[in-house]
N, C-alpha and C positions, 0 to 999 in steps of 0.2 A: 445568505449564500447557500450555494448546491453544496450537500452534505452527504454519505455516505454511512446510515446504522444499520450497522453488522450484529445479527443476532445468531449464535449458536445455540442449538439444544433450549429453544427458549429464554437462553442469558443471552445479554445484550453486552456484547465486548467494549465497542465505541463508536460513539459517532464522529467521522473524521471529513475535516472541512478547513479547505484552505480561502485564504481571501485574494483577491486580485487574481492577476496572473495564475497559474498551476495546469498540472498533472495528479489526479489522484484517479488510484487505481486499489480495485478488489478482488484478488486474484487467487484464485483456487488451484491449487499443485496435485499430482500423482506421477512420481514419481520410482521405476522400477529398473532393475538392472538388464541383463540381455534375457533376451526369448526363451521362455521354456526352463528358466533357473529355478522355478518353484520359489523366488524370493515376494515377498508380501511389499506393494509399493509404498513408499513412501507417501502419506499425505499430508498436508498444511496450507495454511491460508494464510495469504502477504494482505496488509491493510498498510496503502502508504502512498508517498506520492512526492510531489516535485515543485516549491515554490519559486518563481521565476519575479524577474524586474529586471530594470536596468542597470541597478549598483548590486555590485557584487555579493554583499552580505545580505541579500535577500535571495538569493537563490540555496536552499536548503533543501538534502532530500530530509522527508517527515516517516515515519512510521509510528503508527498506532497500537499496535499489539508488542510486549517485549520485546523479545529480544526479535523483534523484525518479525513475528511469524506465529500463528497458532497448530500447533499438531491437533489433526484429527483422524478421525477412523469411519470404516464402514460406516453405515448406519447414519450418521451427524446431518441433521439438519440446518442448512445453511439458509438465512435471510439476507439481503440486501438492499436496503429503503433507501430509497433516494427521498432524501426531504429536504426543506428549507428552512432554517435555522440559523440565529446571532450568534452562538453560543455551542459550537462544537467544541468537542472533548480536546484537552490538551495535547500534543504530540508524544509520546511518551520517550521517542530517541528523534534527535537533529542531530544530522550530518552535514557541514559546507557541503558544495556543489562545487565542482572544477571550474575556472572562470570559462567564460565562453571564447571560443576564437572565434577571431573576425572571422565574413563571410569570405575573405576572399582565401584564407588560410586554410578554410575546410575544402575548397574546392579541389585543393592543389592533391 
């Protein structure tokens, strides 16, 4: 399967891989308040993603790093490998998924 190894600072966080169906996403934040506050942004990186299917207990969000997120800073060298691998890193938090609504219920 398409996998995802995130490496910081030369440490290797995880590799994160869903099977079948999914969503998995590597996604880098900075985050700051209004214009000109002098306030220092916020930085962190989300590692996670979205198992899908047709029965409802297969639709799980996944996240890889803690509590959902790794804080970083200036400086941080960020990797992202995309590799193939049986054998990606456990999820470290499962969430259910809301069930899906029929298509005709989204439209309305």
């Amino acid at each position: 399967m398409i996998a995802f190894r995130v490496t910081v600072n030369g440490k290797v966080l995880a590799t994160a891989g869903i099977k079948g169906a999914h969503v998995l996403s590597a996604i880098v934040n900075s985050v700051a308040g209004k214009r000109g506050d002098g306030e220092k942004p916020r930085l962190w990186m989300h590692l996670g993603g979205l198992s899908s299917g047709q029965r409802p207990q297969w639709r799980k969000h996944l996240d890889w790093l803690g509590d959902g997120r790794k804080d970083l800073k200036v400086g941080d060298k960020i990797l992202v490998e995309i590799v193939d691998t049986d054998r990606p890193d456990e999820p470290v938090l499962e969430k259910a998924a809301k069930p899906r609504q029929p298509a005709r219920a989204r439209r309305k």
